[in-house]
RORO-358040 format. One line per field, with one value per residue: residue in three letters; x, z, y of N, C-alpha, C in turn; residue number from 1. Coordinates in nm, 4 decimals, padded with zeros to 6 digits, always signed. Atoms other than C-alpha are relative to their C-alpha. Layout:
aa ALA,...
n_u X,...
n_w Z,...
n_v Y,...
ca_u X,...
ca_w Z,...
ca_v Y,...
c_u X,...
c_w Z,...
c_v Y,...
i NUM,...
***
This chain:
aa UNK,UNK,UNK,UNK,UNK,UNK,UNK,UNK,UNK,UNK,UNK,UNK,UNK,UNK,UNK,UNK,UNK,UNK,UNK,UNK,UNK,UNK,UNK,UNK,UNK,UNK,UNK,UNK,UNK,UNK,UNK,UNK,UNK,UNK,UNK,UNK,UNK,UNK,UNK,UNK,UNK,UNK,UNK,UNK,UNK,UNK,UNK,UNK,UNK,UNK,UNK,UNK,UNK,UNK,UNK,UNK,UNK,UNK,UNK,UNK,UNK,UNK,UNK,UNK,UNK,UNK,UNK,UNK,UNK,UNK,UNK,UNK,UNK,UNK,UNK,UNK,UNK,UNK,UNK,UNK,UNK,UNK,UNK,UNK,UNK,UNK,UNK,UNK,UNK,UNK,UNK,UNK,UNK,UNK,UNK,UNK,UNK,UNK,UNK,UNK,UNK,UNK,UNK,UNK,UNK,UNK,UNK,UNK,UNK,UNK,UNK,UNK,UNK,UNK,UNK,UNK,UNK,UNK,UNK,UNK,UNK,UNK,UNK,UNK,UNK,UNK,UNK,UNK,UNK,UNK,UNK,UNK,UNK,UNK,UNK,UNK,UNK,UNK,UNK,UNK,UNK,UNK,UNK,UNK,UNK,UNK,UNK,UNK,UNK,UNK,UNK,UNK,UNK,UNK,UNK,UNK,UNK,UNK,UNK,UNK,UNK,UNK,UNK,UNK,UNK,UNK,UNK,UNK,UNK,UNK,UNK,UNK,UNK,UNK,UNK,UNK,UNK,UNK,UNK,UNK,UNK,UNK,UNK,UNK,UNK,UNK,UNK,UNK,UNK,UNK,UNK,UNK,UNK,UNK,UNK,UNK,UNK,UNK,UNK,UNK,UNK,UNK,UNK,UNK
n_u -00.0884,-00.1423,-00.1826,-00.0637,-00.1068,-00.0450,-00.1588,-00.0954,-00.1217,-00.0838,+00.0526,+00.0312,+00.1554,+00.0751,+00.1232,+00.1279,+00.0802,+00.1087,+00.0720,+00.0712,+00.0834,+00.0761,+00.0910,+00.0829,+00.0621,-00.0779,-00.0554,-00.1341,-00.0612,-00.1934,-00.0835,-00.0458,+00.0714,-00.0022,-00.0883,-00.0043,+00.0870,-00.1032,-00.1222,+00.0297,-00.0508,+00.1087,-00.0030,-00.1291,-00.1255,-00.0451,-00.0874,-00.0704,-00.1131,-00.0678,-00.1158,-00.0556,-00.0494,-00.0630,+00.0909,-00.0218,+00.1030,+00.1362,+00.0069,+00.0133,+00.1326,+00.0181,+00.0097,-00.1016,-00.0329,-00.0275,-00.0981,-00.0527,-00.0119,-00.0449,-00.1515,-00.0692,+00.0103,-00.0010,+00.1455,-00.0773,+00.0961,+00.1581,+00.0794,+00.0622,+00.1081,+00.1289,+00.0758,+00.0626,+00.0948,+00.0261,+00.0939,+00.1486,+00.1063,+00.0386,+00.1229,+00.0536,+00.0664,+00.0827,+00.1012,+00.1224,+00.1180,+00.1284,+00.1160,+00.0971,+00.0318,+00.1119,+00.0337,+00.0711,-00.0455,-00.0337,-00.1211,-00.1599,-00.0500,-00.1811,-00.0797,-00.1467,-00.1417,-00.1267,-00.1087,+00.0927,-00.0409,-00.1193,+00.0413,+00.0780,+00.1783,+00.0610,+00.0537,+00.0781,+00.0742,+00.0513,-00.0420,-00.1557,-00.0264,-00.1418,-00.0522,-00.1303,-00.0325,-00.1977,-00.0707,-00.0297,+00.0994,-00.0162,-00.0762,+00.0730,+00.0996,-00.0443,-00.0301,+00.1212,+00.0679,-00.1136,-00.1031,-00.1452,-00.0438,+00.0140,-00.0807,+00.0091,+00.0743,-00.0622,-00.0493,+00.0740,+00.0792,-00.0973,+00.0071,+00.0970,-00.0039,-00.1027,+00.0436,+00.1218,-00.0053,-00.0007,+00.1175,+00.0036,-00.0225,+00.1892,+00.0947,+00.0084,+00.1283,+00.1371,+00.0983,+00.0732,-00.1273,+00.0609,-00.1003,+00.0258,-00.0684,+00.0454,+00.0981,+00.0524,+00.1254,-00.0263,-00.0378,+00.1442,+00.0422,-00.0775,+00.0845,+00.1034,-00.0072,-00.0087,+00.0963,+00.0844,-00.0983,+00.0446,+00.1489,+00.0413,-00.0520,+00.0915,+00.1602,-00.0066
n_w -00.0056,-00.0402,+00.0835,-00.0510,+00.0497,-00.0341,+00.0335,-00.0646,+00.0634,+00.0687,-00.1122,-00.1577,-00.0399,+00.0616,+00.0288,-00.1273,-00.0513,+00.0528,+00.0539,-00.1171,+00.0669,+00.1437,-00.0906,-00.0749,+00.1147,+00.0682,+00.1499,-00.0436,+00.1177,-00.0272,+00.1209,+00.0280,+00.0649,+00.0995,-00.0126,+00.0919,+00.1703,+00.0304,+00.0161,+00.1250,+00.1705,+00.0340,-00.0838,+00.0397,-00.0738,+00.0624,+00.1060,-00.0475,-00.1242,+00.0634,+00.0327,-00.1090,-00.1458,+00.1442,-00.0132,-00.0635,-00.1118,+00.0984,-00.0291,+00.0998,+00.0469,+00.0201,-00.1226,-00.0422,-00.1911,-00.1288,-00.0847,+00.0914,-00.0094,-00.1546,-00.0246,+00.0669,-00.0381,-00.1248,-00.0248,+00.0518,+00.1314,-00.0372,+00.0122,+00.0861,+00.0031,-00.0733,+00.0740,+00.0816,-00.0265,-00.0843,+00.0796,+00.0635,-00.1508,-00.0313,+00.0892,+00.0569,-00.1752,+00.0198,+00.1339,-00.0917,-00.0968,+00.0529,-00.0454,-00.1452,-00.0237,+00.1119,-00.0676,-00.1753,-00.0658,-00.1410,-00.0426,-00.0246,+00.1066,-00.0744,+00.1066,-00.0823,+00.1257,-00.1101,+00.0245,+00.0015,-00.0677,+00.0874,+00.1377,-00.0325,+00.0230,-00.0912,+00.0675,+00.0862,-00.0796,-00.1640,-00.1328,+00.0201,-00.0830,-00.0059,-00.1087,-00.0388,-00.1723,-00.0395,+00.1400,-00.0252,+00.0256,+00.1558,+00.0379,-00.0135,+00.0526,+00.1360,+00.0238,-00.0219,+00.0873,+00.0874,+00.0038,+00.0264,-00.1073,-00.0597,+00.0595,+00.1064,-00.0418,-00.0813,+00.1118,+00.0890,-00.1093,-00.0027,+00.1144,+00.0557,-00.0932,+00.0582,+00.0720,-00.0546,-00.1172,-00.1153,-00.0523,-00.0861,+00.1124,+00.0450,-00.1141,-00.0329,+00.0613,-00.0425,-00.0771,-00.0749,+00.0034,-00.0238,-00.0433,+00.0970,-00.0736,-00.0810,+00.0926,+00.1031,-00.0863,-00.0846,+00.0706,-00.0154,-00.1020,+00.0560,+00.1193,-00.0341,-00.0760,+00.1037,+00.1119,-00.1033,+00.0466,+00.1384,+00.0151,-00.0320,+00.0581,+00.1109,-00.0346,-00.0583
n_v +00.1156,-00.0581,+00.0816,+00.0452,+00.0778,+00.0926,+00.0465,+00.0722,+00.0512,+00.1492,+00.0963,-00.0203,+00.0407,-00.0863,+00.0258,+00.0350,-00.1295,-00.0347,+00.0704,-00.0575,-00.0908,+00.0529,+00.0884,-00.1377,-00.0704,-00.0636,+00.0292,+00.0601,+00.0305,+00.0493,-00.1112,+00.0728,+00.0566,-00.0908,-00.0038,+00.1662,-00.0439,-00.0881,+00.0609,+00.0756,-00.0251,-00.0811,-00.1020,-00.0954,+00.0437,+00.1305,-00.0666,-00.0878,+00.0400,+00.0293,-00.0591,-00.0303,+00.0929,+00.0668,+00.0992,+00.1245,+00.0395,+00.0529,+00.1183,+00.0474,-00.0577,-00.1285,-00.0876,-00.0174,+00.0075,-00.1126,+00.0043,-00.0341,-00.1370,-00.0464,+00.0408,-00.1029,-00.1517,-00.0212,-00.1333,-00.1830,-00.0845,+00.0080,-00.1598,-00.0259,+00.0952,-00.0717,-00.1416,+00.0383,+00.0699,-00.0658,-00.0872,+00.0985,+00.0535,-00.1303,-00.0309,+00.0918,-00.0276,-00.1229,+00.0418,+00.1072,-00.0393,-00.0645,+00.0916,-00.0014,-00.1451,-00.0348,+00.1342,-00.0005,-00.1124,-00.0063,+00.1438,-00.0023,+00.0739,+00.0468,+00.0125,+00.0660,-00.0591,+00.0031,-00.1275,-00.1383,-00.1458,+00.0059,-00.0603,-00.1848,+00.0548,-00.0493,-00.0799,+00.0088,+00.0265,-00.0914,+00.0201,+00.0928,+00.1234,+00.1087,+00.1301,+00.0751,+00.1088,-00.0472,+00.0103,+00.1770,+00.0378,-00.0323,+00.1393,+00.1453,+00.0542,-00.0006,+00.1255,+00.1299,-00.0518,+00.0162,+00.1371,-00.0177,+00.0084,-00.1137,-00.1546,-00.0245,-00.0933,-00.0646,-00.0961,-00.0649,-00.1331,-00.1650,-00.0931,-00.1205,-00.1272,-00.1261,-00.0901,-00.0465,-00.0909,+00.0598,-00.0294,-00.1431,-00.1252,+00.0384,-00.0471,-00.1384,-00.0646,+00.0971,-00.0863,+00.1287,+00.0973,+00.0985,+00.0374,+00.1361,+00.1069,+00.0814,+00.0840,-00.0200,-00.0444,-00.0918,-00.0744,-00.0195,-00.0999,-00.1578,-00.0435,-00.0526,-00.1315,-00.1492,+00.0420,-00.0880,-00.1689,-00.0538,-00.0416,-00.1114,-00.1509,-00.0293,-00.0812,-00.1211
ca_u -04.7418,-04.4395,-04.0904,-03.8659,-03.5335,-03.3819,-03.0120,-02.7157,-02.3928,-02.2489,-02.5162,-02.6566,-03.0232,-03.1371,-03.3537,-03.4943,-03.5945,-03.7819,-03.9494,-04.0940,-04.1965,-04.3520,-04.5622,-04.6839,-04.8240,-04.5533,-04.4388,-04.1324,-03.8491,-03.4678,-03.2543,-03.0514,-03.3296,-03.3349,-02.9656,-02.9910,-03.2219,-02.9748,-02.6972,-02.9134,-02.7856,-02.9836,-02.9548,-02.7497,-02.5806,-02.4640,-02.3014,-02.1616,-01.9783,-01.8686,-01.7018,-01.5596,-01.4825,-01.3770,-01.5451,-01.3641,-01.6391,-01.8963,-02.0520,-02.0518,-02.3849,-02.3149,-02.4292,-02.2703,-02.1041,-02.1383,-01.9021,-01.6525,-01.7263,-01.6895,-01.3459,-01.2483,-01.4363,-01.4453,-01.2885,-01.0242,-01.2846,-01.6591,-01.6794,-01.6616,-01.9022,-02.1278,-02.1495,-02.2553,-02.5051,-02.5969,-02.7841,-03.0235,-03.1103,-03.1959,-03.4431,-03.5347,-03.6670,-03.8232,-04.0281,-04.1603,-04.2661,-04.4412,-04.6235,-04.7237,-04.7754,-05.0533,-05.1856,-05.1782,-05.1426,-05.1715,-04.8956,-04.5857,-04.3122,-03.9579,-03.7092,-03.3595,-02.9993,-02.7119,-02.5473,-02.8202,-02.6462,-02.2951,-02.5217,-02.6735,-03.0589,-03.1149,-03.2940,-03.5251,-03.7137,-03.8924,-03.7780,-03.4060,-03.3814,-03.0280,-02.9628,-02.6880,-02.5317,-02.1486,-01.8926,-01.8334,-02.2098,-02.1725,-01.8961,-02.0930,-02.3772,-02.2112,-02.0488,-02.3729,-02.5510,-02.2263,-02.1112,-01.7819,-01.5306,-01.5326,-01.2031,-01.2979,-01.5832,-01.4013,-01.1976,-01.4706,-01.6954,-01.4088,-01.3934,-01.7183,-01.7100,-01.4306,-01.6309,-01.9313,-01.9487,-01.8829,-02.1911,-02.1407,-02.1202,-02.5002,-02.6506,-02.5792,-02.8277,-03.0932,-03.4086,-03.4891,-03.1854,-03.2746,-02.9996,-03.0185,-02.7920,-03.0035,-03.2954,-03.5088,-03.7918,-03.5983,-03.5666,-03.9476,-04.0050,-03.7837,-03.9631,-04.2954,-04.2191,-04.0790,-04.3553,-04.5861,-04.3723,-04.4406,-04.7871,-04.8090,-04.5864,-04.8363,-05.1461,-04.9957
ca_w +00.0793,+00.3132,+00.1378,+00.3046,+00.2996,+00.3987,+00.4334,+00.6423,+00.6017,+00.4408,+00.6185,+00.8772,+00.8073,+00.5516,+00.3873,+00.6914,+00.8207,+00.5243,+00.4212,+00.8261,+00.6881,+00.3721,+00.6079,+00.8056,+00.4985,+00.3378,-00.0355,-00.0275,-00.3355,-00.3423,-00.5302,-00.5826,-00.7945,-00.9939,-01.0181,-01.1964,-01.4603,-01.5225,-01.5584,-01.8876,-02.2530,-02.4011,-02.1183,-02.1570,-01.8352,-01.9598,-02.2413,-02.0409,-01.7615,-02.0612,-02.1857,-01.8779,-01.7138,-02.0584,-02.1581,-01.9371,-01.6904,-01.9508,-01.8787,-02.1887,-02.2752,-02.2750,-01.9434,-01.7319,-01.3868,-01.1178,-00.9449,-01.1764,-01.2049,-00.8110,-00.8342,-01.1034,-00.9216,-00.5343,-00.3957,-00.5957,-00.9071,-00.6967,-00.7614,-01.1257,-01.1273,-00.8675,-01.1162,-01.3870,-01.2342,-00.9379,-01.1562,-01.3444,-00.9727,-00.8643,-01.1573,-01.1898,-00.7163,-00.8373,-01.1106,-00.8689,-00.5821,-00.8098,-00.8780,-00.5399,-00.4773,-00.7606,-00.6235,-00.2668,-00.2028,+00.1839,+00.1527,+00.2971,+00.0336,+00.1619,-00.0933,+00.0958,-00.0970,+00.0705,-00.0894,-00.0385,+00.2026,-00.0051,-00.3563,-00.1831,-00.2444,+00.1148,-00.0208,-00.1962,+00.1313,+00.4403,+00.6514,+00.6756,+00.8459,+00.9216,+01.0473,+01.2245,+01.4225,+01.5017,+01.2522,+01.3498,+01.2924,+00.9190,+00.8723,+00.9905,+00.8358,+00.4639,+00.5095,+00.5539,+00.2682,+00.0213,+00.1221,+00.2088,+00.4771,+00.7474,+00.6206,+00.2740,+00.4435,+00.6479,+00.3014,+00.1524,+00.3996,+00.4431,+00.0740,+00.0291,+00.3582,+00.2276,-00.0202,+00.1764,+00.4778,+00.8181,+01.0157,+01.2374,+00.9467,+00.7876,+01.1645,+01.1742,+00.8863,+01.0608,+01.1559,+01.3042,+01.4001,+01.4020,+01.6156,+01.4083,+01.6665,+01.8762,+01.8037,+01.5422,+01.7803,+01.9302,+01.5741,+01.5165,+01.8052,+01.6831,+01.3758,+01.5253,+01.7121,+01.3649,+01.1754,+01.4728,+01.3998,+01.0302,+01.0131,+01.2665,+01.0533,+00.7433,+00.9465,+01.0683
ca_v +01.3125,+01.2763,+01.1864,+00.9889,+00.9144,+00.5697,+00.5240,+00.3664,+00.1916,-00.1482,-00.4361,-00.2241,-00.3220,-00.0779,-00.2825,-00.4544,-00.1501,-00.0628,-00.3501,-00.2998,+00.0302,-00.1226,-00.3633,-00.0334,+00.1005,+00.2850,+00.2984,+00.1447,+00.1941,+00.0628,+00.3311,+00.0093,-00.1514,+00.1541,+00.1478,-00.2272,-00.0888,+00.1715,-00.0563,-00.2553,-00.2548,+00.0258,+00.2561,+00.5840,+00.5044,+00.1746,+00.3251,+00.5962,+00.3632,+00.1747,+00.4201,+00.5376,+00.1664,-00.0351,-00.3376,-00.5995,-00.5574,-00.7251,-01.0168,-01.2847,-01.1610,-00.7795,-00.7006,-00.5460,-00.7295,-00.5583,-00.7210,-00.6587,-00.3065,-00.2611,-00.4478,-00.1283,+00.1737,+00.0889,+00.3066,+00.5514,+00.5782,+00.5257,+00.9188,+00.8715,+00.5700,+00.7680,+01.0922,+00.8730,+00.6817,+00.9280,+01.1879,+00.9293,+00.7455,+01.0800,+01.1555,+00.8479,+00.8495,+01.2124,+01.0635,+00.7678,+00.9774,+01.2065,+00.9055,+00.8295,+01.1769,+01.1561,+00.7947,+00.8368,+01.2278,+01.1201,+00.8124,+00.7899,+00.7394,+00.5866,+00.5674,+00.3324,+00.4677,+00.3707,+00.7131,+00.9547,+01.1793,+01.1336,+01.2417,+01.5724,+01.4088,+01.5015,+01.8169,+01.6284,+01.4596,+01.5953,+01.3310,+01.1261,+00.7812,+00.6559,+00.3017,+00.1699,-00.0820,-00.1727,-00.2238,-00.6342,-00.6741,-00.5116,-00.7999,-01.0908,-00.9867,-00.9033,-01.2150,-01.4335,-01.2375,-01.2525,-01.6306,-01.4827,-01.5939,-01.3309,-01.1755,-01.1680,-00.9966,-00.7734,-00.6285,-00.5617,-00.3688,-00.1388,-00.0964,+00.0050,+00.2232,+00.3968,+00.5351,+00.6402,+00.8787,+00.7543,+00.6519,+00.9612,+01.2050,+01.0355,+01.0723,+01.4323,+01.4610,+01.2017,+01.3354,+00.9483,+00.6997,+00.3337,+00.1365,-00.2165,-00.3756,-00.5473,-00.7793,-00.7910,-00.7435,-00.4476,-00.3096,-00.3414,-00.1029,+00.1387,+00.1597,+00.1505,+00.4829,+00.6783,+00.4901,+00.7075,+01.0163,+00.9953,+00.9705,+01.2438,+01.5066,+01.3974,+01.5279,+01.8272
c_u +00.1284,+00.0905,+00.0810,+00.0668,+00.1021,+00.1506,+00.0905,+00.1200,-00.0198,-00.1108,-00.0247,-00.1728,-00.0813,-00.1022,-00.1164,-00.0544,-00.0669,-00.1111,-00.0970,-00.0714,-00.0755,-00.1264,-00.1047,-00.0866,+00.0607,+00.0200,+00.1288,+00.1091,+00.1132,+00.0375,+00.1078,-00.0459,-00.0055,+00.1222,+00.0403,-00.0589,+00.1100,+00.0654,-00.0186,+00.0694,-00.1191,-00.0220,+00.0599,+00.0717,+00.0870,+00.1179,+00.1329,+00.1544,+00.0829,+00.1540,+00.0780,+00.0741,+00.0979,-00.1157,+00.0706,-00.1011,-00.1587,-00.0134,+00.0140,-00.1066,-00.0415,-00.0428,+00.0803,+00.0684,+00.0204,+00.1544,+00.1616,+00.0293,+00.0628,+00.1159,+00.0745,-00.0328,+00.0244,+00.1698,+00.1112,-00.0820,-00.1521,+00.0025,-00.0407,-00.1324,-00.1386,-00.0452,-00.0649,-00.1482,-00.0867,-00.1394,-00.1235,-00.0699,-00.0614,-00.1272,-00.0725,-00.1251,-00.1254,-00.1340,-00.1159,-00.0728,-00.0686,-00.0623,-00.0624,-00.0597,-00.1205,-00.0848,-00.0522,+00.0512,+00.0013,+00.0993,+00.1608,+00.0924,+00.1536,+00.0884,+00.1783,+00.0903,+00.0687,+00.0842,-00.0431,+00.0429,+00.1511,-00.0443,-00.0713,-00.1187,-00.0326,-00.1447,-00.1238,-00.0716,+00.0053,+00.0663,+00.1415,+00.0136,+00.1312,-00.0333,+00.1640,+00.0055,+00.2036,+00.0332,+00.0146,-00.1318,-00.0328,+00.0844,-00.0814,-00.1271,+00.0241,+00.0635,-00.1276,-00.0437,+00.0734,+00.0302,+00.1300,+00.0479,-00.0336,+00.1348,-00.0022,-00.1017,-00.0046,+00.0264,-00.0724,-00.1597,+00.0969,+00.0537,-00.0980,-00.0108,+00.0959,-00.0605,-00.1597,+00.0613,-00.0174,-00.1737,-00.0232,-00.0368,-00.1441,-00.0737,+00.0045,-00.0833,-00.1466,-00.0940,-00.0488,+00.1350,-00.0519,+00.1596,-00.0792,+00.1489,-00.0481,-00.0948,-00.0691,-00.1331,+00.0144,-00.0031,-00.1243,-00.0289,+00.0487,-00.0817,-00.1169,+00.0061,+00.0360,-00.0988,-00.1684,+00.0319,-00.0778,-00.0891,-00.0540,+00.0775,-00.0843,-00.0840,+00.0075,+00.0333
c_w +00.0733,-00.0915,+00.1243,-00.0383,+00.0614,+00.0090,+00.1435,-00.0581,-00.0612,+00.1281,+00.0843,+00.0013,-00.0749,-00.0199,+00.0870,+00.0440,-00.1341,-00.0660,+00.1320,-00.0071,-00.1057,+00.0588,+00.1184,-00.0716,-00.0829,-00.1367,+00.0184,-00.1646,+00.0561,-00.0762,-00.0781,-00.0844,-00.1253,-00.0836,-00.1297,-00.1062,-00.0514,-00.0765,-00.1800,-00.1216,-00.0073,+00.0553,-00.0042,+00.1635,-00.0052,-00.0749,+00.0689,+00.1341,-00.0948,-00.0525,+00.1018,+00.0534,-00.0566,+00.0331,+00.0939,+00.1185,-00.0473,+00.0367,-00.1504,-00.1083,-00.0599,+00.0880,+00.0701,+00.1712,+00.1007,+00.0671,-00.0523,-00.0069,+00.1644,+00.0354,-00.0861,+00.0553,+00.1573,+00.0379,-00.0926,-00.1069,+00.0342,-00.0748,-00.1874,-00.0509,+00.0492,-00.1223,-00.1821,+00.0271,+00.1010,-00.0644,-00.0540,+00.1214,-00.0463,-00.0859,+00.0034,+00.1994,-00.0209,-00.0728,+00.0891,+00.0819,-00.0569,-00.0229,+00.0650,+00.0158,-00.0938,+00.0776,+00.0939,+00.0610,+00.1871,+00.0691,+00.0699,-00.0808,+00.0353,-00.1274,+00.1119,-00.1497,+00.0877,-00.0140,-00.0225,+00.0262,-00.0609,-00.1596,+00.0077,-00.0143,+00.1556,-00.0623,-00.0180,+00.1206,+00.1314,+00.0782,-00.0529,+00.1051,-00.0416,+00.1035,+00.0039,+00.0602,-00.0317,-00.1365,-00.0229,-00.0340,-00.1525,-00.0131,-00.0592,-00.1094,-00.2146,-00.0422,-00.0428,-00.1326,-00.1355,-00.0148,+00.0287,+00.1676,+00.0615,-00.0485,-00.1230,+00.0463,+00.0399,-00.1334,-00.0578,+00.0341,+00.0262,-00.1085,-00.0066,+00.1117,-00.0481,-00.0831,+00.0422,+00.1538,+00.1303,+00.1001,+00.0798,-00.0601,-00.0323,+00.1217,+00.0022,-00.0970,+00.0397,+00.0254,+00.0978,-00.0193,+00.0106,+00.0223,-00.0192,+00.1026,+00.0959,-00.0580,-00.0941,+00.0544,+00.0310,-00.1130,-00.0344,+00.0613,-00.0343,-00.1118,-00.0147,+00.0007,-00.0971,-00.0809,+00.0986,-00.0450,-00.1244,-00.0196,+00.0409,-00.0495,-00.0996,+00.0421,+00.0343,-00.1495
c_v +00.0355,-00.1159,-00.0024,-00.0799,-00.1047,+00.0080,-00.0484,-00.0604,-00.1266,-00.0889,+00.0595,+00.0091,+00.0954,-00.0514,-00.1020,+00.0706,+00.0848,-00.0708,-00.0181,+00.1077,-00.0473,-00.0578,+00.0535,+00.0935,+00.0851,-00.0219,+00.0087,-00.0401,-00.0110,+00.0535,-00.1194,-00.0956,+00.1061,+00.0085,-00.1181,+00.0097,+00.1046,-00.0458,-00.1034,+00.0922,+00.1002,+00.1482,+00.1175,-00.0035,-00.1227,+00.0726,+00.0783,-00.0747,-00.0976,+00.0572,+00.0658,-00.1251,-00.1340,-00.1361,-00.1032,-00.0018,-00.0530,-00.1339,-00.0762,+00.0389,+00.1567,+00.0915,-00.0042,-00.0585,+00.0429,+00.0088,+00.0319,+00.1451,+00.0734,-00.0408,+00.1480,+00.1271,+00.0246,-00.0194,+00.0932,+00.0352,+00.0006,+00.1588,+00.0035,-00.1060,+00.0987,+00.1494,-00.0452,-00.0553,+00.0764,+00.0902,-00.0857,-00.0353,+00.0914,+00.0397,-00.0918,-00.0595,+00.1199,-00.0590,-00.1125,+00.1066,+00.1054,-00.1047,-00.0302,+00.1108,+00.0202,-00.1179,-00.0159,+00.1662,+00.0144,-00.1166,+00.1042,-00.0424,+00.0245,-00.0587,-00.0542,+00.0085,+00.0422,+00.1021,+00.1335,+00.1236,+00.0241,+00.0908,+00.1148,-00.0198,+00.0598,+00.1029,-00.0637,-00.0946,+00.0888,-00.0371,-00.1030,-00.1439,-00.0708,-00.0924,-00.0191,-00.1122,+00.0012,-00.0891,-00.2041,-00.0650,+00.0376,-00.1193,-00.0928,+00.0311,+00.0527,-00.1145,-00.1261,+00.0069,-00.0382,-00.1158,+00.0214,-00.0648,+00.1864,+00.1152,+00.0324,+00.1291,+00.1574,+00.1363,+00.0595,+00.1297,+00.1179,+00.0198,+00.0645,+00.1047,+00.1303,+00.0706,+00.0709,+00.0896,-00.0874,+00.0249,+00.1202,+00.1278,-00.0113,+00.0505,+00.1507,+00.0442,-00.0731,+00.0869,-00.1160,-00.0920,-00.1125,-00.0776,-00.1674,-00.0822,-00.0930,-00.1428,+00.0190,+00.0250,+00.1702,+00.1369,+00.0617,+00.1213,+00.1258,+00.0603,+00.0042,+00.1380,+00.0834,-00.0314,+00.1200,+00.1335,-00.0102,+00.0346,+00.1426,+00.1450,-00.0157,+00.0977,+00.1314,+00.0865
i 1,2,3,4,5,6,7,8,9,10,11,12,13,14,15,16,17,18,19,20,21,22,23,24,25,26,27,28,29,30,31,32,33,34,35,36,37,38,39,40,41,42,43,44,45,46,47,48,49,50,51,52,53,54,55,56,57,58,59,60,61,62,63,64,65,66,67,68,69,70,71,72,73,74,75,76,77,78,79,80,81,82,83,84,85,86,87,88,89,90,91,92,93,94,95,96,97,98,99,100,101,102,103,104,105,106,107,108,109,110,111,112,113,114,115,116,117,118,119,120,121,122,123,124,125,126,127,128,129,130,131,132,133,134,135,136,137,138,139,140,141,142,143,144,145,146,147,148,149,150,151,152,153,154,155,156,157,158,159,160,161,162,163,164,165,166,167,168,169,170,171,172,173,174,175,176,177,178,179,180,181,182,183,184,185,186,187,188,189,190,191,192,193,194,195,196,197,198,199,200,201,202,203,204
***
């Protein structure tokens, strides 16, 4: 089985470019889906960002608001958010692709985590896929996604950047770049050609 690891900045097409992998035959997880189970009553990271973040970030119900929480940690406290929640992902990515790895010992298994190369997980895949595109196209397209005006947009892409590594810094661990600025045709192609690559580092 090859492991592979997804990542990029704020809106730059992560999960379009792996749900293109998914559709190529890949096993396809969102560390950000994992992340949301985390976050449930019951959980010992729940507890833990509780007590770390106070309850005003509770919803009426007892869960917890994200958004809320990302108004109290992004960005001077992301690090203690990230070392609560960071460690579980992490076990919790390991645990899947041993699954696959039992399932389909000749799959491809792509795991997208916008803070992969920030949480040191590198390590833990063969191969690294950063996307990009330009910073005005993160805006627009966090705006669309969010509902936000463009400068609400704006503030808030360069909060969460601030707490992530500059796209330049992620590419220097790429093993495959996917430039998500063009079309959506153009992006396709791109991801043909590492979806070619992959297969052919399985067989070898």
């Amino acid at each position: 089985m090859l492991r592979v690891g997804l990542t990029g900045g704020v809106a730059c097409g992560k999960s379009t470019v792996g749900r293109m992998l998914a559709e190529r035959g890949a096993h396809y997880l969102q560390a950000d889906t994992l992340a949301h189970q985390l976050y449930a009553p019951g959980e010992p990271a729940y507890d833990a960002i509780l007590e770390q973040f106070g309850r005003d970030i509770l919803n009426p119900d007892g869960s917890i608001n994200r958004g809320r929480l990302a108004n109290v940690a992004f960005p001077h406290r992301i690090g203690e958010l990230n070392a609560i929640v960071h460690p579980a992902v992490v076990a919790a990515q390991k645990r899947w692709m041993t699954g696959i790895r039992q399932t389909d010992p000749n799959g491809v298994a792509v795991v997208e985590a916008a803070l992969l190369v920030e949480a040191g997980a590198t390590r833990d895949f063969d191969k690294l896929i950063v996307v990009t595109c330009t910073f005005e196209q993160k805006v627009g397209r966090y705006a669309r996604r969010a509902r936000l005006s463009l400068p609400e947009a704006l503030a808030e892409v360069q909060r969460r950047s601030a707490a992530q590594f500059s796209d330049e810094e992620k590419t220097r661990h790429a093993d495959y770049l996917i430039d998500n600025s063009g079309s959506i045709d153009d992006t396709a192609r791109q991801v043909d050609a590492v979806w070619a690559e992959l297969r052919k580092s399985l067989s070898n």
